[in-house]
N, C-alpha and C positions, 0 to 999 in steps of 0.2 A: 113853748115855754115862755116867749116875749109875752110882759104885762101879768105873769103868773105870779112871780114874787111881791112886786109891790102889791098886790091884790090880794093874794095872801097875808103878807102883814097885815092890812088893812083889815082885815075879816080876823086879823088875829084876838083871841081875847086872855092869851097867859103867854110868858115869855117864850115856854117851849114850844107852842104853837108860831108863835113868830121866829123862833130859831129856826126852825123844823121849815119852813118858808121859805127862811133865805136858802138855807142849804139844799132846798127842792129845785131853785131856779140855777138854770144853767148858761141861759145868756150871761154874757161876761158884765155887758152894764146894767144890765137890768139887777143881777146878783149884789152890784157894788152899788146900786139905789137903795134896794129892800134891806139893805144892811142898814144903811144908815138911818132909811124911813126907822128899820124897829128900834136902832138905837135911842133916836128921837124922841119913840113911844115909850119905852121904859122911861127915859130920864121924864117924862110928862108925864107919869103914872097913869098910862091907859093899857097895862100889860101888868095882870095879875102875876103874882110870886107862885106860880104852883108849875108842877112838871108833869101835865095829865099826857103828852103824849111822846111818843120814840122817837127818838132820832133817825134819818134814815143811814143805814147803816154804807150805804154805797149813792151818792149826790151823782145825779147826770153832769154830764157833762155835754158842752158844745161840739158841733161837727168839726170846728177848727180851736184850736190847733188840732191836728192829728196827735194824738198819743201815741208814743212809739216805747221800747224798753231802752232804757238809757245805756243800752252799749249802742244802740239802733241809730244816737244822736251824733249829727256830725259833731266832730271835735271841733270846740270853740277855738280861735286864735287869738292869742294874747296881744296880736297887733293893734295898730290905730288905725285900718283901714275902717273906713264907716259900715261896711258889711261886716267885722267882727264887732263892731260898737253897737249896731241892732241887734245880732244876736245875743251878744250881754245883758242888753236891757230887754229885750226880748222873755228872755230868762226869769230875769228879775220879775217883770210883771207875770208870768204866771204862777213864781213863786207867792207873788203878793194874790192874785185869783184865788188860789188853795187857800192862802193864811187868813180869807174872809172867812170860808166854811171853819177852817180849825178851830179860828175864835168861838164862833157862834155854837159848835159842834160840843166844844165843851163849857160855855152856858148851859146848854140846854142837856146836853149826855149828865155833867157832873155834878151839877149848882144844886140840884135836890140837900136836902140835909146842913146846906155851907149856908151862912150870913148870906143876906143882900149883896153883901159888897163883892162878893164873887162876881156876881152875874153883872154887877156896875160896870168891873173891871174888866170882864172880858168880852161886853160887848163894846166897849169903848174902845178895848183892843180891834174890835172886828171893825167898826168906821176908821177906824185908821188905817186899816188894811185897805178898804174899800176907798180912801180916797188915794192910797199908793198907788193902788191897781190905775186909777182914772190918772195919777201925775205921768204914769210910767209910760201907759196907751197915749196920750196926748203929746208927749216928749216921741216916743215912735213914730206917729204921725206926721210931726213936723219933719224926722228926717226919714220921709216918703214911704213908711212901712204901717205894722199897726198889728195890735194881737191877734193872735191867732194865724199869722202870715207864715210861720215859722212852726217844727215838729216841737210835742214838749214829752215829758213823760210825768208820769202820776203817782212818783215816789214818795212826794210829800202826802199823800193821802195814805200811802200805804204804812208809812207811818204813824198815822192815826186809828187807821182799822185794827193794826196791832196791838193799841194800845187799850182799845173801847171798852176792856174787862175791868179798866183800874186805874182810877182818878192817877194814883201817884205816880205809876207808868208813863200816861198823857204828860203832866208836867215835868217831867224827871226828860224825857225823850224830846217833846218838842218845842218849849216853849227856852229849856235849860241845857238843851244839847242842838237843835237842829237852827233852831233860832240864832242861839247866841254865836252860832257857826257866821250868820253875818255880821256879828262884832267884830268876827277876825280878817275876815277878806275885804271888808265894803272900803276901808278908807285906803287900802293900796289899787280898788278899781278904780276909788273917784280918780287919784295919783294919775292913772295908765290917762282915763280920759280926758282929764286936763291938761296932760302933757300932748296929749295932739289936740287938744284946741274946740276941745269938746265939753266948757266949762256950765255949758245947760243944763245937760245928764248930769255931768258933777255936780250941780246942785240940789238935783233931786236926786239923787243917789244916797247925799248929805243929812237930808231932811228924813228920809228914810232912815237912815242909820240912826240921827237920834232918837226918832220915835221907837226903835227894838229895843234902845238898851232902857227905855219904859219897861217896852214889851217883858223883854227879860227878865228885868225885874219883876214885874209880876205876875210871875210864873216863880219866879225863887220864894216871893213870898206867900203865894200859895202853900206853895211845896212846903218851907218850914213849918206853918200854921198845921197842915193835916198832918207833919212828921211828930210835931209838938200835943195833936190830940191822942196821936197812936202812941209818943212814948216811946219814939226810936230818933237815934241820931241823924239829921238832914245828909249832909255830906257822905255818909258810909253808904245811906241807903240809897242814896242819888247814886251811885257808884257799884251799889250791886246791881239797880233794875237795870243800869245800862248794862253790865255785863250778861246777866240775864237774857235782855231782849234785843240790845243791838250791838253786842260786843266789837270792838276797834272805830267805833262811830266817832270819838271823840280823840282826836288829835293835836298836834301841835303843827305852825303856829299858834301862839295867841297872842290877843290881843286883850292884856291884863289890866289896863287901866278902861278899859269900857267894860269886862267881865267885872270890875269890883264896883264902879259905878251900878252897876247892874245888881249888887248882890251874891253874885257867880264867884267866890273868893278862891283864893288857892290850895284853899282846906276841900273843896271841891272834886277839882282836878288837877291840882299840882304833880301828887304820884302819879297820874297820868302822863304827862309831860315827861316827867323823867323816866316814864317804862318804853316810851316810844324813841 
């Protein structure tokens, strides 16, 4: 699959063609080049507006990390020993691997029928992801590991196969639930790893977390814009498909001043908070 992706963008001549590309390639860097190669290309207008071909519904994946089921994953330590700080960020970057394809997955799954500005917005999300993934692997690097070194599992994708029936499922689930789930944890990790002297990671831990609560946001404002053509309440119905499709996914802590930054307000999930 090395050299697949960027080659396919290249050869691409409509967005979904080049969505469908990136999410074909399974190399970890080659995935997080052809991301950003097609982002390049739409924003250069050499990437027609049409959705002539499918998405794949299951993206390969690399020989490493190993995929295992996440009870299978050693339990992370919330110490400052450097072997619990790689597997954090460890974590972190194949969170960010996944959240290339999710972008790009739904450009090209959902953007048929929506404005331009969809597929603007979320392939801009997928280069952002795509340079997370390379800050994350290179911050590894330096302290002596690197992706793939480490087991991961493929929960965030199965998040996505669940939701492949239904634009407002996808947004509702991961952009406004699984996402903004790093609103709430990210700045008490930067906390742990600055407190032992780890203020590198904590920087790009930082940069990361601003750019979700983008992310987040534009996914909330997806969300109201399709809820606003359908003619149903955002917040009620962001709260039945969870209940529907991933019922107890959304918890408390939160982290209420980066969710309203976000769009994510307490008309949202407040009664959540309080049923928990």
């Amino acid at each position: 699959m090395i050299g697949a992706g960027r080659a396919g963008v290249a050869a691409s001549a409509t967005i979904a063609q080049a969505c469908r590309a990136v999410l074909r390639t399974a190399d970890p860097h080659e995935k997080a080049m052809a991301a950003r190669a097609a982002a390049r290309a739409w924003r250069g207008g050499r990437l027609a507006h049409r959705f002539d071909v499918a998405m794949p519904d299951t993206p390969p994946r690399p020989a490493h990390p190993v995929l295992v089921a996440p009870r299978d994953l050693p339990r992370r330590k919330r110490g400052g020993s450097a072997r619990a700080r790689v597997a954090m960020l460890h974590a972190f970057a194949h969170i960010e691997y996944v959240a290339i394809d999710l972008a790009f997955d739904c450009a090209g799954r959902f953007g048929e029928g929506l404005p331009r500005g969809f597929v603007d917005d979320w392939l801009s999300v997928g280069a952002d992801e795509a340079m997370h993934f390379a800050l994350l692997d290179r911050r590894l690097r330096a302290l002596g590991s690197g992706y793939g070194a480490l087991s991961a599992h493929d929960g965030l994708w199965e998040a996505a196969d669940r939701t492949r029936d239904d634009r407002l499922a996808r947004l509702a689930v991961v952009p406004m639930a699984l996402e903004a789930r790093g609103l709430d944890v990210t700045p008490a990790t930067v906390a742990r790893f600055e407190a032992n002297g780890d203020s590198g990671s904590g920087r790009v831990l930082m940069r990361i977390f601003t750019d979700e609560i983008r992310h987040v946001g534009i996914g909330a404002k997806w969300f109201r814009s399709c809820c606003a053509t359908a003619r149903i309440e955002p917040a009620q119905a962001w709260r039945t498909l969870l209940s529907a499709r991933f019922p107890g996914l959304v918890r408390p802590p939160f982290n209420d001043s980066a969710r309203q930054a976000a769009g994510l307000t307490l008309d949202y999930y407040g009664t959540l908070a309080t049923s928990a």
